[in-house]
C-alpha positions as CSV (number, residue, x, y, z in Angstrom):
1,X,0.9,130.3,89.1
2,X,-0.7,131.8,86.5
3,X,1.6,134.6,85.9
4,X,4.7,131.9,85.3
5,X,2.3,130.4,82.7
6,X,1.9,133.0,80.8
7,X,5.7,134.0,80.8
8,X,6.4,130.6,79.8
9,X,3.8,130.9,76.8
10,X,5.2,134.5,76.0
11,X,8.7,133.3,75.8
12,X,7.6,130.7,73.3
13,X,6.0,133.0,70.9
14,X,9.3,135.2,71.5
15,X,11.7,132.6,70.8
16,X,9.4,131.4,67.6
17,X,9.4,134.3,66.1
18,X,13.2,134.9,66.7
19,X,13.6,131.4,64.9
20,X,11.6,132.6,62.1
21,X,13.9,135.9,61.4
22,X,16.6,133.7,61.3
23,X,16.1,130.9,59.8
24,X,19.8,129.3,59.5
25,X,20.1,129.2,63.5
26,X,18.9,127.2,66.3
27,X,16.6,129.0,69.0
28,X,16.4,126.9,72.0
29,X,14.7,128.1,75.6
30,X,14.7,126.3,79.2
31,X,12.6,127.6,81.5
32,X,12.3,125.8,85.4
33,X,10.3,127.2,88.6
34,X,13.4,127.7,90.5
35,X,11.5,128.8,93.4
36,X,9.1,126.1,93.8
37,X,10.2,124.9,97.1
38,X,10.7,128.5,98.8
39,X,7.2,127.3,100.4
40,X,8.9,125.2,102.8
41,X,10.9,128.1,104.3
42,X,7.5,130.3,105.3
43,X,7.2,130.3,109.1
44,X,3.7,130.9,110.2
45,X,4.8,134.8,110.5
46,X,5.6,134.5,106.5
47,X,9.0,135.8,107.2
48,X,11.7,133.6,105.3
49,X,14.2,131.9,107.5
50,X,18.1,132.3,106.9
């Protein structure tokens, strides 16, 4: 969980500093845990089911 945190912070600083070379545009970032739920699909083997 600590990894996604940080990519989340890096893409902030990424996408400020892209907003401040250009100033006359609009810089907007989304970022979601798409794969927050893939928990569920773990068997007790930790082989994903299909």
């Amino acid at each position: 969980m600590a990894n996604f945190s940080c990519r989340n912070k890096r893409i902030g600083k990424v996408a400020d500093k892209v907003a401040a070379l250009y100033p006359t545009t609009c810089v907007k970032y989304h970022i979601s845990d798409t794969y927050g739920n893939i928990s569920s699909t773990i068997t007790d083997n930790r082989r994903t089911l299909i």
